[in-house]
TORKOL-4160 file (C-alpha; in steps of 0.2 Angstrom, whole numbers, padded with zeros to 4 digits, m for minus):
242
<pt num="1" X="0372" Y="1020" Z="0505"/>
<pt num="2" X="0360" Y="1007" Z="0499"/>
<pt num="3" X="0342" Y="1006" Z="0509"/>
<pt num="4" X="0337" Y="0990" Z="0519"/>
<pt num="5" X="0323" Y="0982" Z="0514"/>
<pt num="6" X="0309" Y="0983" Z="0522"/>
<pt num="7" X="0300" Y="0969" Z="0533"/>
<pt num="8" X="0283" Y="0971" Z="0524"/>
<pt num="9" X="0294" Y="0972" Z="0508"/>
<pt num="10" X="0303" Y="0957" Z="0512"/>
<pt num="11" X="0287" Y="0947" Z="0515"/>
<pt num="12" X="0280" Y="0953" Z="0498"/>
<pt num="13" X="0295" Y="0945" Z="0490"/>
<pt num="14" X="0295" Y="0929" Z="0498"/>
<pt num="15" X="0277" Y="0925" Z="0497"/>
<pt num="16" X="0279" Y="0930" Z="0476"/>
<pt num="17" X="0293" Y="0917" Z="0475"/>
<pt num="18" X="0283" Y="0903" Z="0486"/>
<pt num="19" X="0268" Y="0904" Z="0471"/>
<pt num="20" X="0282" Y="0905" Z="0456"/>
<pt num="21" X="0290" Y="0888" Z="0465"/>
<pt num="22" X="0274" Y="0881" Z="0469"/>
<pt num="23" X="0266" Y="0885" Z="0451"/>
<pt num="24" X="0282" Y="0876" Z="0443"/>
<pt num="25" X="0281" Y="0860" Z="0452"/>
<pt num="26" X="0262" Y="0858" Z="0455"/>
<pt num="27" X="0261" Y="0846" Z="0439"/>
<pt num="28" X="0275" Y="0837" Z="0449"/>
<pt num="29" X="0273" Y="0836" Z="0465"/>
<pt num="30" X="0261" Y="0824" Z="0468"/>
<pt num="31" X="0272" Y="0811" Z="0462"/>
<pt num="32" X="0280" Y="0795" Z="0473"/>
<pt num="33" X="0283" Y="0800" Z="0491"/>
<pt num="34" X="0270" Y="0816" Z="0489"/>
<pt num="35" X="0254" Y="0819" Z="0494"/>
<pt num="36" X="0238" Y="0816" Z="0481"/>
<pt num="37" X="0232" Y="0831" Z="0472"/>
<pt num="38" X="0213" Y="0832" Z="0470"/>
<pt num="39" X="0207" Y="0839" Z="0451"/>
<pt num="40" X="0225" Y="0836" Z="0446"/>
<pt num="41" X="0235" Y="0822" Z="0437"/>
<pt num="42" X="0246" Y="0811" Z="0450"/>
<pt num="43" X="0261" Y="0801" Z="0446"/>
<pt num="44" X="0270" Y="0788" Z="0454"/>
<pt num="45" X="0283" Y="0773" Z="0451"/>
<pt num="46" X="0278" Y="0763" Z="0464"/>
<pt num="47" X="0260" Y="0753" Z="0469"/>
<pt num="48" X="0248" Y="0766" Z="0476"/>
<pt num="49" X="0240" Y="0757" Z="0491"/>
<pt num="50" X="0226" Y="0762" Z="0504"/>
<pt num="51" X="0223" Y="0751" Z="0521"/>
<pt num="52" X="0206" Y="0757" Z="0532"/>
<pt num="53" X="0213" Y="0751" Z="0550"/>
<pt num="54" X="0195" Y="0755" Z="0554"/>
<pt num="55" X="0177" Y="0746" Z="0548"/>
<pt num="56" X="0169" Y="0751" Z="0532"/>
<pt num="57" X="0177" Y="0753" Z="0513"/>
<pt num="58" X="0193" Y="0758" Z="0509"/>
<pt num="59" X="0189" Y="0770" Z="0497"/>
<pt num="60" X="0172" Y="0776" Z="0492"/>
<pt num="61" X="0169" Y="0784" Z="0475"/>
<pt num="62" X="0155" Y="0793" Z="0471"/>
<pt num="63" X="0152" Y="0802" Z="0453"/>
<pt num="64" X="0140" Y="0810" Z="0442"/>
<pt num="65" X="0124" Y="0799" Z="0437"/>
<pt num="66" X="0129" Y="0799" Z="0420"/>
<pt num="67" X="0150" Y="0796" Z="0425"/>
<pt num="68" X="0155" Y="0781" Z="0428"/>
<pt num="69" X="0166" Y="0782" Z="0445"/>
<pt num="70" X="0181" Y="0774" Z="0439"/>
<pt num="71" X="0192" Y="0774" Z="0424"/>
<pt num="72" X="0205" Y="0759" Z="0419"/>
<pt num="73" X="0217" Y="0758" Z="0406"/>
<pt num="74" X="0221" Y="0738" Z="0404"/>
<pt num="75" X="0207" Y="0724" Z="0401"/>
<pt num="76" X="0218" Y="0713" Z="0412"/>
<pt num="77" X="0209" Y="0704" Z="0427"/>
<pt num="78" X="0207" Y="0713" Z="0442"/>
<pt num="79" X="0209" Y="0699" Z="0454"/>
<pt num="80" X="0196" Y="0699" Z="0469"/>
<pt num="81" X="0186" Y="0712" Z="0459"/>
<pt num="82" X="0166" Y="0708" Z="0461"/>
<pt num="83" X="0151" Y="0716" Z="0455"/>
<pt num="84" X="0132" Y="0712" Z="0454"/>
<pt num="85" X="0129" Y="0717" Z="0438"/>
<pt num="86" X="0139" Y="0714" Z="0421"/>
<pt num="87" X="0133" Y="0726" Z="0406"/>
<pt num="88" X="0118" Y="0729" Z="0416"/>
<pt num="89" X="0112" Y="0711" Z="0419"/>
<pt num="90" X="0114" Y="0700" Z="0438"/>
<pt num="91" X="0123" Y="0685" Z="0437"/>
<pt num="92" X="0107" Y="0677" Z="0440"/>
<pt num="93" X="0101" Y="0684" Z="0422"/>
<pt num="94" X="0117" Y="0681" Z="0415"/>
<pt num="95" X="0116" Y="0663" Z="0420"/>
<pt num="96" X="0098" Y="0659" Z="0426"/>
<pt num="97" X="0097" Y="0642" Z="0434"/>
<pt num="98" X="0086" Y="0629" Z="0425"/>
<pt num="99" X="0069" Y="0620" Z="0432"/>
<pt num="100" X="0070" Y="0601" Z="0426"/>
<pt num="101" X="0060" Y="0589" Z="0427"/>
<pt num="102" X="0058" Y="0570" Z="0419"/>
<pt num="103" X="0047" Y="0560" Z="0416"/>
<pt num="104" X="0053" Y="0539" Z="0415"/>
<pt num="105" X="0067" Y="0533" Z="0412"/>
<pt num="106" X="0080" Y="0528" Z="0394"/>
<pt num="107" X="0072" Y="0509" Z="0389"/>
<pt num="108" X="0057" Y="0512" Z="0404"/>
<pt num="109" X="0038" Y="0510" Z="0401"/>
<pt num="110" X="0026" Y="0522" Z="0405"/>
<pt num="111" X="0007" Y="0513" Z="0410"/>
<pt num="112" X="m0008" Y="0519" Z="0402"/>
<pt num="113" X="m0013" Y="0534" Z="0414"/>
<pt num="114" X="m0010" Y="0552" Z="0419"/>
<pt num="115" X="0008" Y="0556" Z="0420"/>
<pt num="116" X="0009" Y="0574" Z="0429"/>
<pt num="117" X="0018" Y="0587" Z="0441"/>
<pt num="118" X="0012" Y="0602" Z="0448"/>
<pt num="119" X="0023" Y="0619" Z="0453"/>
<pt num="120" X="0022" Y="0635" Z="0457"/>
<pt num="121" X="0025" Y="0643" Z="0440"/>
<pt num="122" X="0041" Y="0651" Z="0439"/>
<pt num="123" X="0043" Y="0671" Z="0441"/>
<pt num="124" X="0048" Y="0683" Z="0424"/>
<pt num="125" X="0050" Y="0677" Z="0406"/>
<pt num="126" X="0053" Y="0660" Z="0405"/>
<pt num="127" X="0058" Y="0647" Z="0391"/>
<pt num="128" X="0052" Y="0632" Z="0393"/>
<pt num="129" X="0054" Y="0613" Z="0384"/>
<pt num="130" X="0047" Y="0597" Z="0385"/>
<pt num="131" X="0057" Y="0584" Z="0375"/>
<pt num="132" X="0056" Y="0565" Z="0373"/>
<pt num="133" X="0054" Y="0549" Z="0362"/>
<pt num="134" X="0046" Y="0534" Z="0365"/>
<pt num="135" X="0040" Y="0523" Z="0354"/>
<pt num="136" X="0025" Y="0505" Z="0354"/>
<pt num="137" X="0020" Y="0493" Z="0344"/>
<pt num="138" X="0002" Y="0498" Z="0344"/>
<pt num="139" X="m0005" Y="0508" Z="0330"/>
<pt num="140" X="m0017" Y="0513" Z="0343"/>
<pt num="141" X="m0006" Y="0521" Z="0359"/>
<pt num="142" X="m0004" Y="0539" Z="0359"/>
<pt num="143" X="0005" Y="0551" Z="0370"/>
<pt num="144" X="m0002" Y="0570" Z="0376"/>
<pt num="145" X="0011" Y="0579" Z="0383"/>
<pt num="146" X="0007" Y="0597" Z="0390"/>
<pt num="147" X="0009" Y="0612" Z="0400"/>
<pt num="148" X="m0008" Y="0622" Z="0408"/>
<pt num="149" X="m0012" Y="0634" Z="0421"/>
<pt num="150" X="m0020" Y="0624" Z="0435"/>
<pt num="151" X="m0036" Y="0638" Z="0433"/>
<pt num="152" X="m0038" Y="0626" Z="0416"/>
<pt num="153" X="m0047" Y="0614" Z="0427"/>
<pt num="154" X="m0060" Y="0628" Z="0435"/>
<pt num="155" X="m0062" Y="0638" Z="0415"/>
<pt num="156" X="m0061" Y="0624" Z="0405"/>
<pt num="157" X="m0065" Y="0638" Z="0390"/>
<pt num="158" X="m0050" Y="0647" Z="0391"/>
<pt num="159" X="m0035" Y="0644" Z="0380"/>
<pt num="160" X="m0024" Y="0657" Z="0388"/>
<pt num="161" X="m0021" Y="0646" Z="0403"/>
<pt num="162" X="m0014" Y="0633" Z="0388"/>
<pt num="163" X="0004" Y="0637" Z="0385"/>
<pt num="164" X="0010" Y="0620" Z="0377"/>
<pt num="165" X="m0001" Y="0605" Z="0372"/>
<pt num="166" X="0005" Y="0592" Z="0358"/>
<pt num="167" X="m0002" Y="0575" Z="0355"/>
<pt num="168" X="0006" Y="0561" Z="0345"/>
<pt num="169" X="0000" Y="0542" Z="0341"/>
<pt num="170" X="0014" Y="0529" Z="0337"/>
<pt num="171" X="0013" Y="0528" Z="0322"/>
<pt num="172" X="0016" Y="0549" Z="0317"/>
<pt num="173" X="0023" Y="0554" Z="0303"/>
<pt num="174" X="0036" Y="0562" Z="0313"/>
<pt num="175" X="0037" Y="0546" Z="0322"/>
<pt num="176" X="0031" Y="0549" Z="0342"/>
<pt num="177" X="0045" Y="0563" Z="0345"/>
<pt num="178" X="0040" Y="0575" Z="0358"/>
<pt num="179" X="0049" Y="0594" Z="0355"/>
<pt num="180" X="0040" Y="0611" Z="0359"/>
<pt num="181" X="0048" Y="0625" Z="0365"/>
<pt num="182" X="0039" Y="0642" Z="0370"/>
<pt num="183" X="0039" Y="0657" Z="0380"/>
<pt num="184" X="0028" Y="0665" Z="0393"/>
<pt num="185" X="0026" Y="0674" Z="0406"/>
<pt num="186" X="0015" Y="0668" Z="0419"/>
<pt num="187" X="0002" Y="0676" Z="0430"/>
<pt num="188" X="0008" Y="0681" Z="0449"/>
<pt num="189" X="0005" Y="0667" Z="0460"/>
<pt num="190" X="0000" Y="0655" Z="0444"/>
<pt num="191" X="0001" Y="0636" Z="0447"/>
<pt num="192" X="0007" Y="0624" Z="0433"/>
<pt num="193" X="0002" Y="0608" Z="0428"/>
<pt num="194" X="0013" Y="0598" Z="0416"/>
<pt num="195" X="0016" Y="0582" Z="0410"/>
<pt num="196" X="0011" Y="0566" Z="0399"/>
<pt num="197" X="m0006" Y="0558" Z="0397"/>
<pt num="198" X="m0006" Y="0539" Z="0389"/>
<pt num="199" X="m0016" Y="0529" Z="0381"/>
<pt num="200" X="m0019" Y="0515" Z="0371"/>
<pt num="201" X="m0021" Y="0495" Z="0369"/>
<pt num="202" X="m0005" Y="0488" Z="0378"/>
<pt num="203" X="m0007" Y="0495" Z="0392"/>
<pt num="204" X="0014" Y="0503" Z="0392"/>
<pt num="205" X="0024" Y="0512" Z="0381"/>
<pt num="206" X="0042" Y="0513" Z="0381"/>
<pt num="207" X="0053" Y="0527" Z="0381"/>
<pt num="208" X="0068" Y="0528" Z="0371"/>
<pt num="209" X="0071" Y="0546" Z="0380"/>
<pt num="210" X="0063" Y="0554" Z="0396"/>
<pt num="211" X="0050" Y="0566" Z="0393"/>
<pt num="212" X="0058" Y="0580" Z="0400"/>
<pt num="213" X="0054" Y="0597" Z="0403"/>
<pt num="214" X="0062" Y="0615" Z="0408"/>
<pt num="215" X="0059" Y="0629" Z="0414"/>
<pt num="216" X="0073" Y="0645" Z="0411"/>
<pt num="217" X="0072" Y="0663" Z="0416"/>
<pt num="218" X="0076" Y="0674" Z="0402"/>
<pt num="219" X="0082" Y="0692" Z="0396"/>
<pt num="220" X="0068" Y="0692" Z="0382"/>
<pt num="221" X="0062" Y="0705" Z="0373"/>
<pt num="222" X="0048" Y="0705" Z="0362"/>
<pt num="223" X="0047" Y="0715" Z="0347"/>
<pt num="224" X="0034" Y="0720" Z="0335"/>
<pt num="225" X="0034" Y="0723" Z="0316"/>
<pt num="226" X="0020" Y="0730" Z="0305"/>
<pt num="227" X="0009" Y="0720" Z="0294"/>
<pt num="228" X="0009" Y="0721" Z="0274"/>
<pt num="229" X="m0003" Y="0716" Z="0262"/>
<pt num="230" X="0006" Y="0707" Z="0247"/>
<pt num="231" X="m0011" Y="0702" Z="0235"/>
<pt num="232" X="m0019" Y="0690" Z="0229"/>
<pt num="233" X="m0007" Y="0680" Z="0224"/>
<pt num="234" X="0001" Y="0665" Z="0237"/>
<pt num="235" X="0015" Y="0672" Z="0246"/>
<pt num="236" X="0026" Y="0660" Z="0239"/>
<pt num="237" X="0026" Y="0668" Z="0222"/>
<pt num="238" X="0022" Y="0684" Z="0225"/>
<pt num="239" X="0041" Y="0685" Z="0236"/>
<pt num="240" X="0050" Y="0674" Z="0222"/>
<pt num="241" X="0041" Y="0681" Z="0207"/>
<pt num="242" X="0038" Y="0664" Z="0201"/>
């Protein structure tokens, strides 16, 4: 006569066959039409989708400092997908808005007298250009173009509030071309002065381009390399050998 199992023995063997089942089909249970399994892989053959019926996010992911929170497999565009920051840079970095301002006009004249705007200078590194070409039939008309700190006006001695000056006569070499380009990064609260000063015999001058000049925030970084001493010789020859 065979024994009848017992309840606690009974128990005991369900509970061992519930872990076997359950340890087989954990790698596959989370699949379609299963709940998500945290610290494990999931698969599905259908979109995944989460709705919040509520206000805030609909899924918040938080990670590690150093781990980034999510992980894609496909460079496809995500559409709707924003972000402030694109390898670290705003879109403002990424694309900074430019300052410009002109001076005349293509075939206007420009009178014998102080051509000049001020600003409040703009924040962080900054590019900035002033670019033109006029042109006169006087040997005797020249064109200052220039960018200063206002404080020039109250220390007249110092140069670092100069940040772009050139000065051409109609007749240069170069022919009266105005180009300079530079870079700075101006005092907190720093007001600019900029523009063309003219004179001359004719009294005008016309400008085959505006004098125009910008001002561009940029990702600079500035770099420094060490100096060498190459002798007495001029560079020229002592880098070519000749």
């Amino acid at each position: 006569m065979s024994a009848r199992p017992t309840f606690r023995a009974t128990v005991t063997t369900l509970a061992a066959a519930a872990i076997l089942v359950g340890g087989a089909n954990l790698a596959t249970y989370a699949a379609s039409g299963h709940p998500l399994i945290l610290g494990h892989s999931n698969a599905a053959t259908g979109t995944t989708s989460l709705k919040n019926l509520g206000r805030g996010p609909a899924l918040n992911l938080n990670s590690a400092k150093s781990s980034p929170p999510l992980v894609v497999n496909s460079s496809k565009m995500v559409k709707n997908l924003n972000a402030n920051q694109v390898g670290g840079f705003t879109a403002a970095q990424l694309s900074p808005a430019i300052a410009t301002y002109r001076l005349g006009t293509s075939g206007g004249t420009l009178s014998n007298d102080q051509h000049l705007f001020q600003i409040n200078a703009p924040k962080g590194n900054v590019e900035f250009t002033m670019t033109g070409l006029w042109t006169s039939d006087n040997s005797a008309d020249t064109m200052q173009c220039l960018i200063i700190d206002k404080g020039l006006l109250t220390s007249t001695s110092d140069i670092t509030k100069v940040y772009a000056v050139t000065s051409k006569s109609s007749t240069s070499t170069d022919e009266p071309v105005i180009n300079q380009t530079g870079f700075a990064h101006f005092p907190r609260g720093a007001k600019l002065i900029f523009g063309c000063i003219t004179t001359g015999d004719a009294g005008v001058v016309t400008l085959a381009h505006p004098i125009t000049f910008t001002f561009q925030n940029v990702n600079q970084q500035f770099k420094h390399g060490s100096s060498i001493t190459i002798g007495p010789r001029s560079p020229i020859r002592a880098l070519t050998g000749r």
